[in-house]
C-alpha positions as CSV (number, residue, x, y, z in Angstrom):
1,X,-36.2,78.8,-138.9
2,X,-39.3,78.3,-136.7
3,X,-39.4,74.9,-134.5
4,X,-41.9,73.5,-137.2
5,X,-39.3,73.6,-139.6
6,X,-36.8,72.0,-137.3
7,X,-39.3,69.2,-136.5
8,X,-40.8,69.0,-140.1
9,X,-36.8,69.3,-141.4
10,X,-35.6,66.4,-138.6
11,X,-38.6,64.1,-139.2
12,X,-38.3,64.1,-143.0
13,X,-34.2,63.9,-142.9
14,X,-34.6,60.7,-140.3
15,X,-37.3,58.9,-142.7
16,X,-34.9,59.5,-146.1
17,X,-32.1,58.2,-144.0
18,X,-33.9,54.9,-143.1
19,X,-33.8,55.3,-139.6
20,X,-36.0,53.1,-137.7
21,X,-37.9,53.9,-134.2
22,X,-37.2,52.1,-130.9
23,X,-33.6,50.9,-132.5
24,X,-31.7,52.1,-128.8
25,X,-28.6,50.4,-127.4
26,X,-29.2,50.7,-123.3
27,X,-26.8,53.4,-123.5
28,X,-29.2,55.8,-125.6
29,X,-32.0,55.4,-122.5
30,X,-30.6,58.3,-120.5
31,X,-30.9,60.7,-123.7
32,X,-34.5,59.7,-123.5
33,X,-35.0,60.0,-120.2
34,X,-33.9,63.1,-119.3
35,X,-35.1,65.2,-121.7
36,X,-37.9,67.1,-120.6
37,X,-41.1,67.1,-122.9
38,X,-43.7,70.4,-123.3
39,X,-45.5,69.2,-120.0
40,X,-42.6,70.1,-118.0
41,X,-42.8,73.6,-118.8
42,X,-47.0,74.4,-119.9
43,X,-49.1,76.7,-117.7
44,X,-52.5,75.3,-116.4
45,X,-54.9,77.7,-115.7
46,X,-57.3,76.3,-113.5
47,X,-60.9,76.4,-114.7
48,X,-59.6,77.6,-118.2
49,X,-62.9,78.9,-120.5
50,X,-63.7,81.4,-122.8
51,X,-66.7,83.0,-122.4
52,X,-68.3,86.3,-123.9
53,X,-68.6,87.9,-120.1
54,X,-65.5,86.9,-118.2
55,X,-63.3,89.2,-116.4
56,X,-61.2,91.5,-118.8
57,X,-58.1,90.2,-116.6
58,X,-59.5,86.9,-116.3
59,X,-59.3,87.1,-120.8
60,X,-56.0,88.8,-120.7
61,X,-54.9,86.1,-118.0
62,X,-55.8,83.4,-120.5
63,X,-54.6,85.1,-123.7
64,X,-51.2,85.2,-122.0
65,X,-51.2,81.4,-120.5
66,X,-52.3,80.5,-124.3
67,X,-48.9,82.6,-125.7
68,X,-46.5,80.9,-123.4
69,X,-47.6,77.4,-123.5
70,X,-47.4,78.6,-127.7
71,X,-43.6,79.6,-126.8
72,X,-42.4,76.1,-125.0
73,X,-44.4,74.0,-127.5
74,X,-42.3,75.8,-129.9
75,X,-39.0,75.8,-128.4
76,X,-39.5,71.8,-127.8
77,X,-41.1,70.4,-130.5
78,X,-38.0,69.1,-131.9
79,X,-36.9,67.2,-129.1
80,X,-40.6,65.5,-129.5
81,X,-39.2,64.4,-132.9
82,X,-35.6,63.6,-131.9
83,X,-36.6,61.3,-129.0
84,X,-38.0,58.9,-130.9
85,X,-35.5,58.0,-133.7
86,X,-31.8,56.4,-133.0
87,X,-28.8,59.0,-132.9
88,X,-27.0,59.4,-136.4
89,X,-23.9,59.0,-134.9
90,X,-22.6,58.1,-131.2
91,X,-19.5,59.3,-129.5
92,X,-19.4,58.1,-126.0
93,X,-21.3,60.1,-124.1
94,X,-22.2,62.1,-127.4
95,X,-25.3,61.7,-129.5
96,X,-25.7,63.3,-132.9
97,X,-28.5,63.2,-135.3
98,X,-27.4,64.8,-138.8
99,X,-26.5,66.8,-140.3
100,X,-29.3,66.9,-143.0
101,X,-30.7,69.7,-145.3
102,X,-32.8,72.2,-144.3
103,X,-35.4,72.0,-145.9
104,X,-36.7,75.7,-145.7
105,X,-32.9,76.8,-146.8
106,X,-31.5,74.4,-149.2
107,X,-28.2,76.1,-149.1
108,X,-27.9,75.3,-145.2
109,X,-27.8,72.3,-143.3
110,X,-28.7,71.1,-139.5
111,X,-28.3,68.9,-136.6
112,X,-29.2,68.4,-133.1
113,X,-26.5,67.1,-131.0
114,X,-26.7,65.8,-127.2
115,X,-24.0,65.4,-124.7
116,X,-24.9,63.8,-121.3
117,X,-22.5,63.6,-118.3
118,X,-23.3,61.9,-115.1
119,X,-23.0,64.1,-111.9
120,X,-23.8,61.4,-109.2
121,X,-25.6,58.6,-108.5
122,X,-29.0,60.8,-108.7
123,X,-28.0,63.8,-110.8
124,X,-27.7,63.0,-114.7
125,X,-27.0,66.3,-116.9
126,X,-27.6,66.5,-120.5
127,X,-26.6,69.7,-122.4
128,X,-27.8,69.9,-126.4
129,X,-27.6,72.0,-129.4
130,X,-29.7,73.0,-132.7
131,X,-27.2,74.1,-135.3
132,X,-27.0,75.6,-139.1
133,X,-24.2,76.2,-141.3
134,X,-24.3,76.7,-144.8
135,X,-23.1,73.6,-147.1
136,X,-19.5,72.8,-147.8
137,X,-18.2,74.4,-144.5
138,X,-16.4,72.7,-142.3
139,X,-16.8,72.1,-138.4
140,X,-16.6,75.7,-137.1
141,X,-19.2,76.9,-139.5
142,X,-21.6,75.2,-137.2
143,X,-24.0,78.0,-135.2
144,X,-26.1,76.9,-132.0
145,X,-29.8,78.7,-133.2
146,X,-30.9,76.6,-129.9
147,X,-28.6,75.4,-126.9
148,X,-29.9,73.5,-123.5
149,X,-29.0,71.8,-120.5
150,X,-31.3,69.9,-118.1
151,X,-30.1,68.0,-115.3
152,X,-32.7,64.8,-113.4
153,X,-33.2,64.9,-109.8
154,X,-33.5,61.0,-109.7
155,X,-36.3,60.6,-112.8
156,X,-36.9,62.7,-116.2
157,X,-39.9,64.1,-114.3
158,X,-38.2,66.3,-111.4
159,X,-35.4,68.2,-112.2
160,X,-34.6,71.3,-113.7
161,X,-33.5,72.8,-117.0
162,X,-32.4,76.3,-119.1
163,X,-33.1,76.9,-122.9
164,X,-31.1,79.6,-124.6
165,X,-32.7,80.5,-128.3
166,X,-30.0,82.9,-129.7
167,X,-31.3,83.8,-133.3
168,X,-28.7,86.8,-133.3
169,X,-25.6,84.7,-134.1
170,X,-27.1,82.1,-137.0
171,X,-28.4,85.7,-138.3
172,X,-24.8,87.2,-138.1
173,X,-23.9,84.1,-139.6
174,X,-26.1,84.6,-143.0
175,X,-28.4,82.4,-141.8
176,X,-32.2,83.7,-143.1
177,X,-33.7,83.6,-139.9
178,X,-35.6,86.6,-140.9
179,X,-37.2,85.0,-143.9
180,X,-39.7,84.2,-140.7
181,X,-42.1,86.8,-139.8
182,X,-42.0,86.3,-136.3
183,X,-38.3,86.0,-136.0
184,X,-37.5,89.4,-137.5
185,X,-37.9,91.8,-134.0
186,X,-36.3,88.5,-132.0
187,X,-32.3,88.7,-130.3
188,X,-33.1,85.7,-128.0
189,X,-35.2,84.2,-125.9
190,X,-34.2,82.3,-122.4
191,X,-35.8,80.3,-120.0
192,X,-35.4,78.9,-116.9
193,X,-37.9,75.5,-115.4
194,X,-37.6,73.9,-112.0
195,X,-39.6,70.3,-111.0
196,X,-36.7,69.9,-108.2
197,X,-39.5,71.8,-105.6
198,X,-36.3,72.7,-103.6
199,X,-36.9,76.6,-105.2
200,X,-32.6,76.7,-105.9
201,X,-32.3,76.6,-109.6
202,X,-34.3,79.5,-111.0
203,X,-34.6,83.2,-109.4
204,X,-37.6,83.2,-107.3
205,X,-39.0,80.1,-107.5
206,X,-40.7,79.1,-104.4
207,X,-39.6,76.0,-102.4
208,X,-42.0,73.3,-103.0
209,X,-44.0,74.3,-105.9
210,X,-44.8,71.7,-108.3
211,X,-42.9,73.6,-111.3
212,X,-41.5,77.1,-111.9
213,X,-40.6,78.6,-115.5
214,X,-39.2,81.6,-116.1
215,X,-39.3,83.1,-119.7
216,X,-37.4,86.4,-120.7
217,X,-37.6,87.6,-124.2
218,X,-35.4,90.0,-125.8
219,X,-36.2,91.7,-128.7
220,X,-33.8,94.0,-131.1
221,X,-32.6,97.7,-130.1
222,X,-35.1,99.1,-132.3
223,X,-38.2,97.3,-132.1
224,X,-41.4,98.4,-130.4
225,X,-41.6,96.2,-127.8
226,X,-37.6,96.3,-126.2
227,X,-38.4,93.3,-123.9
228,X,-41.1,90.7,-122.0
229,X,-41.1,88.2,-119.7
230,X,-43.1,85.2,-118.0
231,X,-43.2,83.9,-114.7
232,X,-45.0,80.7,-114.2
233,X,-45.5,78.6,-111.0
234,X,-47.9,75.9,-109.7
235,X,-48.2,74.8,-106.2
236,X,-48.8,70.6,-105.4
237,X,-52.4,71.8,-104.6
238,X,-52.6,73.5,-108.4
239,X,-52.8,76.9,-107.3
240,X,-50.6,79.3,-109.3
241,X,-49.7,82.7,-110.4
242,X,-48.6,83.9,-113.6
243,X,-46.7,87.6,-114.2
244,X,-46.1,88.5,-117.7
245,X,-43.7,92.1,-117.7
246,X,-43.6,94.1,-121.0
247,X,-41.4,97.0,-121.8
248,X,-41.4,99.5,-124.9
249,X,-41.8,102.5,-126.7
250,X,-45.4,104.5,-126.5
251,X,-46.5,105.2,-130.1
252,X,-47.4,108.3,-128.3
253,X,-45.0,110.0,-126.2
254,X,-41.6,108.0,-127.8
255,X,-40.5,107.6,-124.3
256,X,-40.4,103.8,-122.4
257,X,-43.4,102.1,-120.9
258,X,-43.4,99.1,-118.7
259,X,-46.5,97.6,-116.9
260,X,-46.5,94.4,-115.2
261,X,-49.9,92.0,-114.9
262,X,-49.7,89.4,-112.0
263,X,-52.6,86.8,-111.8
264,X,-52.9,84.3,-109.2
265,X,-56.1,81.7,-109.0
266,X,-57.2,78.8,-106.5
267,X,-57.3,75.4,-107.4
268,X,-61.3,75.7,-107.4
269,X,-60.8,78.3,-110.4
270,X,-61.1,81.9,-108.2
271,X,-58.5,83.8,-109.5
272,X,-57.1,87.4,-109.1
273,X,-55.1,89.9,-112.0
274,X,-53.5,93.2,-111.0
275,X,-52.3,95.3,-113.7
276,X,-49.4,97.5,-112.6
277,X,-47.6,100.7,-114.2
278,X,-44.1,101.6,-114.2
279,X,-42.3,104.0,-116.3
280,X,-45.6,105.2,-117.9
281,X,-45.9,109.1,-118.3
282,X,-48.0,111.1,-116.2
283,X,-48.4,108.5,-113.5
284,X,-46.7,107.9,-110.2
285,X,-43.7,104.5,-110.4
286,X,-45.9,101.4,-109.6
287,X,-49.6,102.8,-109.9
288,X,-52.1,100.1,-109.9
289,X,-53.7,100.4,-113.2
290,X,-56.6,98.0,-112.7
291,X,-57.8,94.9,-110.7
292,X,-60.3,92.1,-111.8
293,X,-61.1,89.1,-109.7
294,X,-63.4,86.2,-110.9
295,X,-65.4,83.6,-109.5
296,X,-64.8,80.3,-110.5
297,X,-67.1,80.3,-113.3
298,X,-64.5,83.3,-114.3
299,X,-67.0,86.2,-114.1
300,X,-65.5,89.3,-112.3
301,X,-66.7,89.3,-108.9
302,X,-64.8,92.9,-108.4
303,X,-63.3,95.0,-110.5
304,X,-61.2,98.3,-110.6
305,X,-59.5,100.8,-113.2
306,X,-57.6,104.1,-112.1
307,X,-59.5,106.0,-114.6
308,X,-63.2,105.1,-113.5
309,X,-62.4,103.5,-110.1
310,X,-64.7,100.5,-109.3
311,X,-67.0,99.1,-112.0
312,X,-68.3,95.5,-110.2
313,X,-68.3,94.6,-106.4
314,X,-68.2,97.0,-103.6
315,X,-64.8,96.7,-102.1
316,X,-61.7,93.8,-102.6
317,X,-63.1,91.9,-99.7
318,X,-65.1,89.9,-102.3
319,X,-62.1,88.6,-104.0
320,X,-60.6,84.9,-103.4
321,X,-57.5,86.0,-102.9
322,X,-56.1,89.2,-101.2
């Protein structure tokens, strides 16, 4: 089940049930509130073009900003659909919208349910599920495809929040999640997003950036590509860096590669991408494969590969950042 069968299942289940929008009691507020939306989590690359001669790094930079922002727009498109329709059901603090047929599988069924509890007089944490079971079983046939927590530092806007999407256990269950192509290599998929700027709530995010996310994909045993992960973080002036890690097998050797590409850019638009080597055969741990840095109309202003040494620019000191 991708997100747009979620959303497309959740929207069409809420119109056949009659459910109106903007129908909240004051108590339903918070559930709105505090959910984050796809701007809490997006990359911005600054000065973002395509053009036929920028940097190779500068593409691959882009190309990588594009997949992620791709990923969170997936893994919260149904809470764009679920915010605006009244809860099914309400159970104190519980919120539950379902369950209603899958559309995709019309053997299974879904629902989204939210439980908020109230940690002070600033904090407010919500925790939520996307679950599947089959029809005609009973409460514990219920499996969590997607499970999340967020908690407000005083408005919807700064706080901090994990997704967990666990396609392994709905798949152990007999759900079909491989009937999607781009489910079949997938185990899970977590991430991690900070707007607090006190740097606390996700492994090395910086104290006073404007956001930090943190995306780590696991893929199963035996596909290509074992593992990759995103690291995204914007400063209150817009600078930011992104690294995007990769790990699998060469289709040439067998054995394990990893390689790691950190960008970093200015607010103007200069930017800088290393790409580093790790595991790779025949080379040293942590060889610099390559370097491109780009002006801000994204051209390379330098650039460097291991294997031809440097191609624009005479030396680094042209680049924008060190």
């Amino acid at each position: 089940m991708t997100s747009r069968q979620i959303r497309t299942g959740i929207y069409a289940a809420l119109l056949c049930a009659g459910l109106g929008c903007g129908n909240y009691s004051n108590d339903d507020v918070d559930f709105q509130l505090a959910l984050p939306d796809q701007a809490d989590m997006e990359a911005k690359l600054q000065g973002s073009v395509n053009r036929a001669d920028s940097a190779e790094y500068y593409r691959a930079t882009r190309a990588a900003v594009l997949q992620f922002n791709s990923l969170v727009f997936n893994l919260t498109a149904f809470i764009e659909t679920v915010r605006g329709y009244t809860p099914t059901s309400r159970n104190g603090n519980e919120r539950t919208w379902g369950p209603f047929p899958d559309g995709s599988h019309p053997d299974w069924e879904m629902r989204v349910v939210m439980r908020r509890s109230t940690e002070s007089a600033t904090l407010l944490h919500m925790d939520y599920w996307v679950q599947v079971r089959q029809i005609g079983q009973g409460e514990s046939g219920w499996a969590s495809i997607l499970t999340g927590q967020y908690t407000s530092q005083g408005s919807a806007r700064t706080g901090d929040g994990k997704i967990h999407f666990d396609v392994q256990s709905p798949r152990l269950a007999g759900y079909p999640v491989d009937s999607d192509p781009g489910l079949v290599e997938l185990d899970h998929l977590d991430v991690c997003y900070d707007k607090s700027g006190d740097g606390t709530h996700c492994a090395g995010s910086t104290v006073g950036a404007a956001a930090h996310v943190d995306m780590q994909i696991t893929n199963l045993p035996l596909a290509d590509t074992r593992s990759a992960s995103y690291v995204y973080e914007v400063a209150q002036d817009n600078s930011g860096h992104m690294q995007f890690d990769w790990q699998g097998t060469s289709k040439d050797t067998g054995l394990q590669v990893k390689a790691t590409m950190v960008s970093r850019w200015i607010a103007t638009g200069e930017g800088r991408a290393d790409l580093i080597a790790d595991l790779t055969p025949n080379l040293p741990r942590q060889t610099t494969l390559g370097t491109d840095c780009w002006g801000a109309d994204t051209v390379a202003t330098y650039s460097y590969r291991v294997d031809k040494g440097v191609g624009v620019g005479v030396d680094a000191t042209v680049c924008a950042l060190p």
